[in-house]
C-alpha positions as CSV (number, residue, x, y, z in Angstrom):
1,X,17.3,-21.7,12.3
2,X,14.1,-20.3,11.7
3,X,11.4,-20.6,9.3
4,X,10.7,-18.1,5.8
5,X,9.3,-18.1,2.3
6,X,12.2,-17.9,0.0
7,X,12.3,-17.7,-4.2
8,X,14.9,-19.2,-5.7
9,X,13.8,-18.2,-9.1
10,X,11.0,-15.4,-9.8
11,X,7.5,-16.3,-11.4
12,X,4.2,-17.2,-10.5
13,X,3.5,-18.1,-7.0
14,X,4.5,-21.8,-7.1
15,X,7.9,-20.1,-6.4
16,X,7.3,-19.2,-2.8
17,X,8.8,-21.9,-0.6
18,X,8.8,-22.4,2.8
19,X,12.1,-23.2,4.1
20,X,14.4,-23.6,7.0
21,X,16.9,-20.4,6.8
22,X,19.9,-19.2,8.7
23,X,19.4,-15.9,10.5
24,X,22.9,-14.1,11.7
25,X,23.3,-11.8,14.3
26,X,21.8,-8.0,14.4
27,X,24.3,-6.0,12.5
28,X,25.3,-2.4,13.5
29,X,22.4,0.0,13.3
30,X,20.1,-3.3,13.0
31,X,17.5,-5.2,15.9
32,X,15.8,-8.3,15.5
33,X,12.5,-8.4,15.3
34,X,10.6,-11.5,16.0
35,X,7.1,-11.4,13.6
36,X,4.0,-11.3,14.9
37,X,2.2,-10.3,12.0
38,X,3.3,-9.9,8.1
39,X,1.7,-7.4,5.6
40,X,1.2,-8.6,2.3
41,X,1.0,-5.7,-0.6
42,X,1.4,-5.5,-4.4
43,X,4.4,-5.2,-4.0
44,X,5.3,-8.3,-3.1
45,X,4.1,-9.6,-6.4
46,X,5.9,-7.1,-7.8
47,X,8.9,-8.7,-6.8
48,X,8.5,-12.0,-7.1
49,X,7.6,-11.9,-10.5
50,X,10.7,-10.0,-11.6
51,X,8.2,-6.8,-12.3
52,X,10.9,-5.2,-10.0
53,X,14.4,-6.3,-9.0
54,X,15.1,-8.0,-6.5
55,X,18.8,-7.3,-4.6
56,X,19.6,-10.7,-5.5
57,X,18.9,-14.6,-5.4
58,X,17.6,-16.7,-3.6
59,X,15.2,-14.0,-1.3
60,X,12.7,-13.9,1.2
61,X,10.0,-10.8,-0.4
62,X,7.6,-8.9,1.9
63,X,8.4,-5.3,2.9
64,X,6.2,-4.6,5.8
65,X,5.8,-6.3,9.3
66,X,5.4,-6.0,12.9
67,X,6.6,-7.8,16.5
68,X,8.5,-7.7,19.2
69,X,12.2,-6.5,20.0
70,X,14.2,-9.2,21.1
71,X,17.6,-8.4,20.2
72,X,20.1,-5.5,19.3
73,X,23.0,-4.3,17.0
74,X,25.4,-1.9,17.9
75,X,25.0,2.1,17.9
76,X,21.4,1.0,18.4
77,X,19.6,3.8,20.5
78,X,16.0,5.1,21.3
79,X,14.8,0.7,20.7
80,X,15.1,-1.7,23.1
81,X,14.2,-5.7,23.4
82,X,10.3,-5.8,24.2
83,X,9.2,-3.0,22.3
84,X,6.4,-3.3,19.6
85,X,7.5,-2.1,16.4
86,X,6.1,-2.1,12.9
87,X,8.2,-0.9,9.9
88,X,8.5,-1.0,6.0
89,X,11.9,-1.7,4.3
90,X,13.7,-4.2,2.1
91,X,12.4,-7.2,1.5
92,X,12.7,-9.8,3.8
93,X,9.8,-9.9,5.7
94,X,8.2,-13.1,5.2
95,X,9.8,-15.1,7.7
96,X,9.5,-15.8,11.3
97,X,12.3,-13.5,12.3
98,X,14.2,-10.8,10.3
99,X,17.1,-7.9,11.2
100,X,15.7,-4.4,10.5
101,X,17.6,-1.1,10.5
102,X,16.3,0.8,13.6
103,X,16.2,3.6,11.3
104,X,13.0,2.4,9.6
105,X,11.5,1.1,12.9
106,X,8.3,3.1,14.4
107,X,6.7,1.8,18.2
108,X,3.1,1.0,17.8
109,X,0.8,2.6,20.0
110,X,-1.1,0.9,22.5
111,X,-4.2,1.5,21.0
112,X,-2.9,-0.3,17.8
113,X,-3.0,-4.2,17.3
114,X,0.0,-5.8,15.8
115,X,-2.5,-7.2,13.0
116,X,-3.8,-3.7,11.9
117,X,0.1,-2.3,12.5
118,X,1.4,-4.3,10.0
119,X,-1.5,-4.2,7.7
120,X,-1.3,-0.5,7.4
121,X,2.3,0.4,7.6
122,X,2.6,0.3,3.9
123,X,-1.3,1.3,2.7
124,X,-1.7,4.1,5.4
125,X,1.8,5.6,4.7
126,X,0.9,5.8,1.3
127,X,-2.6,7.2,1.4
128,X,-0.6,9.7,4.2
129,X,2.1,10.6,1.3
130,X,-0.3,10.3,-1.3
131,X,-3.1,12.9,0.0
132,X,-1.0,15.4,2.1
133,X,2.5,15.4,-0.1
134,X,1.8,14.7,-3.6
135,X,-1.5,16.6,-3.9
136,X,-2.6,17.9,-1.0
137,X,-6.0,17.2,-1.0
138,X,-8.3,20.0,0.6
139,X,-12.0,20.7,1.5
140,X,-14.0,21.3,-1.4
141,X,-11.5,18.8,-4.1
142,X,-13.0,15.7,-6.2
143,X,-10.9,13.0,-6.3
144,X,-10.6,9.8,-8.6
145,X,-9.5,6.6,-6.6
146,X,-9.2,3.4,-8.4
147,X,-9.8,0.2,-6.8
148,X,-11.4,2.1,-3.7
149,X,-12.2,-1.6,-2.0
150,X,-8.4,-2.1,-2.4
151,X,-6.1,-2.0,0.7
152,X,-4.7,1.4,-0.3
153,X,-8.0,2.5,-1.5
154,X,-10.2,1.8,1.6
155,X,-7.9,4.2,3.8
156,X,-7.2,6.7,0.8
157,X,-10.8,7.2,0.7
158,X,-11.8,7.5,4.0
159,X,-9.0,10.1,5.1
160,X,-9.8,12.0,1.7
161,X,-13.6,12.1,2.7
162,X,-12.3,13.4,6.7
163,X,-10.3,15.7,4.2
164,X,-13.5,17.4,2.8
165,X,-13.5,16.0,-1.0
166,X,-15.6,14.4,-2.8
167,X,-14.4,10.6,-3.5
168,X,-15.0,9.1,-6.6
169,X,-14.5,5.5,-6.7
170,X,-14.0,2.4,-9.0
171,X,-14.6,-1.2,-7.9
172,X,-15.0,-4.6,-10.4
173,X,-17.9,-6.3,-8.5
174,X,-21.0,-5.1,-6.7
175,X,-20.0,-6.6,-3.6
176,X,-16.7,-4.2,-4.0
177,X,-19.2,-1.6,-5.0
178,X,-21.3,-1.5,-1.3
179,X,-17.8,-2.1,0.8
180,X,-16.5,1.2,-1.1
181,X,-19.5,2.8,0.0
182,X,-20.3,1.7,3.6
183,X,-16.6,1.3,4.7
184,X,-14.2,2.8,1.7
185,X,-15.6,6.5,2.1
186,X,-17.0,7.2,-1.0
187,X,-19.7,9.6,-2.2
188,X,-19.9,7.9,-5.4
189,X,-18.7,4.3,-6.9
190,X,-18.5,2.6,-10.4
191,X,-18.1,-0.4,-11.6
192,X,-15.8,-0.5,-14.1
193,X,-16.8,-3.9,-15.4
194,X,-20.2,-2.7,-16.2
195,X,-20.0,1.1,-17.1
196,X,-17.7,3.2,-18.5
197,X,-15.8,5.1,-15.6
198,X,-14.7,8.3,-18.1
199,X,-18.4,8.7,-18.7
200,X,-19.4,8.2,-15.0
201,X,-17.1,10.5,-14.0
202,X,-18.2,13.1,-16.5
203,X,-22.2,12.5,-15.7
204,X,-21.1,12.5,-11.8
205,X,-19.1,16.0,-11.9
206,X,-21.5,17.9,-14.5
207,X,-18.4,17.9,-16.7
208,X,-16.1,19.4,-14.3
209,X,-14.0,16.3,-13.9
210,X,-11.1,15.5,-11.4
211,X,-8.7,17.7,-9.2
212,X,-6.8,14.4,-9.0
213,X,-7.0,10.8,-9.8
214,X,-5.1,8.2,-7.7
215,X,-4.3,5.2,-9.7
216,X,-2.8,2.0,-8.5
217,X,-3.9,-0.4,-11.0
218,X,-1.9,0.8,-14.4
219,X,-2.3,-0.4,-17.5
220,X,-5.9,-0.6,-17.7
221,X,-7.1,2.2,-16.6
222,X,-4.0,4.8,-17.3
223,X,-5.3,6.6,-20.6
224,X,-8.9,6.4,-19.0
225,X,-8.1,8.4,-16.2
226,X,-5.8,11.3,-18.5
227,X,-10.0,12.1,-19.5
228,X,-11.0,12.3,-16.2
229,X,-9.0,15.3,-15.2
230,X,-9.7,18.7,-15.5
231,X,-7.1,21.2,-16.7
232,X,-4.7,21.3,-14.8
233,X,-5.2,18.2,-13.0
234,X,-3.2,15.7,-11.2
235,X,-2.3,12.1,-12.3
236,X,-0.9,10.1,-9.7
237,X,0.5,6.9,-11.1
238,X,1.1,4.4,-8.0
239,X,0.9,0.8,-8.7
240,X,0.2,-1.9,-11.3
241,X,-2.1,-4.5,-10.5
242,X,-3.6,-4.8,-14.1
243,X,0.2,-4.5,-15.5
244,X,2.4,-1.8,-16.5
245,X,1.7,1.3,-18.3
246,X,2.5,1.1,-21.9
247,X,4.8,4.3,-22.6
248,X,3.5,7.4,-23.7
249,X,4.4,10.8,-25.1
250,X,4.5,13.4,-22.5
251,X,2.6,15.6,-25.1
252,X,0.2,13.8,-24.6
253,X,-0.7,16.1,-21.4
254,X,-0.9,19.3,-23.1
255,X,-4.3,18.8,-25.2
256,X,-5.8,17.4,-22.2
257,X,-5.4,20.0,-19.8
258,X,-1.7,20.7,-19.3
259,X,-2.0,17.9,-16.8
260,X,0.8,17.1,-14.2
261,X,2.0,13.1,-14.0
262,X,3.6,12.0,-11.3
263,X,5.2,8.5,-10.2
264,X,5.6,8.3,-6.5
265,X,7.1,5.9,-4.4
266,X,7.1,5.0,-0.7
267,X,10.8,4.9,-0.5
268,X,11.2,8.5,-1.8
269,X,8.9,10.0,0.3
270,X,9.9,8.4,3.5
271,X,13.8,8.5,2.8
272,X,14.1,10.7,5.9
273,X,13.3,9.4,8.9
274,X,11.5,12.8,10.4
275,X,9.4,12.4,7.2
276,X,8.5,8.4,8.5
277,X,8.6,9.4,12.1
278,X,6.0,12.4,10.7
279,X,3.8,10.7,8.7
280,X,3.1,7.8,10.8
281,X,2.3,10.1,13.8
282,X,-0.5,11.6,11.4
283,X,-1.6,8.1,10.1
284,X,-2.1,6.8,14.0
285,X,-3.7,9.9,15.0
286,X,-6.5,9.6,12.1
287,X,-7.2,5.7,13.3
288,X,-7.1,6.8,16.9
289,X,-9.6,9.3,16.6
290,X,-11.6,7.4,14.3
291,X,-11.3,9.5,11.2
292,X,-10.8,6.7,9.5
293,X,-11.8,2.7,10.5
294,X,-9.6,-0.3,10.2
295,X,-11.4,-3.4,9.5
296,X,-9.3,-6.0,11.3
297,X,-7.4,-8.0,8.2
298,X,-7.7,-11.4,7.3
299,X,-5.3,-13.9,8.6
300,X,-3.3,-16.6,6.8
301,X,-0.7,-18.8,8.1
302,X,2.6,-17.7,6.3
303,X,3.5,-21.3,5.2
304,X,0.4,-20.5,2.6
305,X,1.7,-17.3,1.3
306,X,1.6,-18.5,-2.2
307,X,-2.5,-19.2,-1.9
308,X,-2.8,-15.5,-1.0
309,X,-0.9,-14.3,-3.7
310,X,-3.3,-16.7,-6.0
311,X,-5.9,-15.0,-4.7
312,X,-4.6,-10.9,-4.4
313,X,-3.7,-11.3,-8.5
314,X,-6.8,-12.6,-8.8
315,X,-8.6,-9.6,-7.5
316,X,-10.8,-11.8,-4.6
317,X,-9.5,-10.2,-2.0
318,X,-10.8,-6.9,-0.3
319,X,-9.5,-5.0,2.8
320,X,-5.9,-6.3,3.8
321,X,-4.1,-9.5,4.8
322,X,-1.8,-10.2,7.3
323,X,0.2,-13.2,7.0
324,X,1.1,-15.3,11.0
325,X,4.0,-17.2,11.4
């Protein structure tokens, strides 16, 4: 037996249980991974409200983890028990142990805690995908970046800054407002709750506007961001931490600029493991070498999952969280 959050029934975080569970043998292509640290994203909410299926019920959410090796599967090569690994995959990760496909599996460097592994699997690989495969952002670009004292947000902006743009960021508090700043990389930050980010962004470019905007908090800042493009301009729609996107009319793009609108996902971009095995090369090399910092994340036992849920939908959280078993 061994110890996980499981939701018998999606909703609010009352549905996050901690329970006993039954954990079978590594399956072929799979090793067991004993948790050391647990990354908590969106999209964890995302799935334990219903927002996006789960593969069935009961479940144990939480994509993203790190720990040690300690057994494995058949056909299982280039892994073996001891190693450090971190990953993102399926859910399943909010427990003490879990079986992982070897496939998604990358070995942390030793210059890496298991903390910080498994609080940027997720975040950095998507600031990677986000900044160097959707748009490529080069020397010389402004970019948008909602929620820039985010999880995501903190690393997006920093590697964009190393990148050579000019970062743009929205926060909802002043105290989000000076970590953006001193830690987040940005040039320039508004607070949404007290001015007008379409008009800030206007004032701040000299009219120009946005190569790109990177949004991961939806419904209320979709349309908002459409006017801070310039022709031509990029919106990437990543996440939805104020809700979902109401639908639109993709003709809606043409008067603003003939703007591109693109939904990416982790999944997608990482399908092929050279892409992972790629991506997270580049993502340890900029922490390595300092191009971007990781602030160590906050630590919660994972029998309290549900409070840090309470408290990531409530927007009081800044940086990343790692839950411990």
């Amino acid at each position: 037996m061994t110890k996980a959050i499981v939701i018998h029934q999606t909703g609010g975080p009352e549905v996050l249980r901690y329970e006993d569970v039954t954990l079978p043998p590594p399956g072929k292509g799979e090793v067991r991974v004993r948790h050391t640290a647990i990354g908590v994203n969106y999209l964890d909410i995302y799935f334990r409200t219903g927002l996006y299926p789960s593969p069935s019920l009961p479940f144990t959410p939480g994509s993203e983890g790190a720990g040690i090796v300690t057994a494995l599967g058949a056909d299982v090569t280039g892994i073996k028990p001891g190693d450090r690994v971190a990953f993102v995959t399926s859910p399943g990760s909010y427990s003490e142990e879990r079986n992982v496909l070897a496939s998604v599996l990358v070995k942390i460097p030793d210059s890496i805690s298991d903390a910080i592994a498994a609080s940027i699997m997720l975040k950095g690989l998507t600031a990677q995908y986000l900044l160097r495969r959707t748009y490529r952002v080069k020397e010389g670009d402004i970019i948008l970046n909602h929620a820039a004292a985010g999880g995501v947000g903190l690393l997006l902006g920093q590697w964009a800054r190393h990148l050579g743009a000019t970062v743009i960021g929205t926060v909802g508090s002043d105290e989000k407002a000076r970590l953006a700043t001193s830690e987040g990389g940005c040039h320039h930050v508004i607070n949404y709750r007290t001015e007008n980010f379409v008009e800030q962004v206007a004032k701040i470019t000299k009219g120009e506007k946005c190569h790109v905007v990177y949004d991961g908090v939806g419904k209320d800042t979709f349309l908002g961001s459409l006017d801070c493009l310039r022709p031509l301009g990029m919106m990437v729609s990543f996440g939805n931490a104020s809700g979902p996107v109401d639908p639109i009319s993709p003709a809606i793009l043409g008067p603003k600029g003939s703007l591109f609108l693109t939904r990416p996902s982790y999944f997608a971009y990482f399908a092929k493991r050279e892409d992972l095995v790629k991506g997270a090369r580049e993502l340890f090399k900029v922490i390595a070498d300092k191009s971007i910092k990781i602030q160590p994340p906050t630590r919660a036992a994972l029998k309290d999952a549900a409070d840090v849920h309470r408290a990531l939908e409530g927007r009081q959280t800044t940086g990343a969280t790692v839950l411990i078993p």
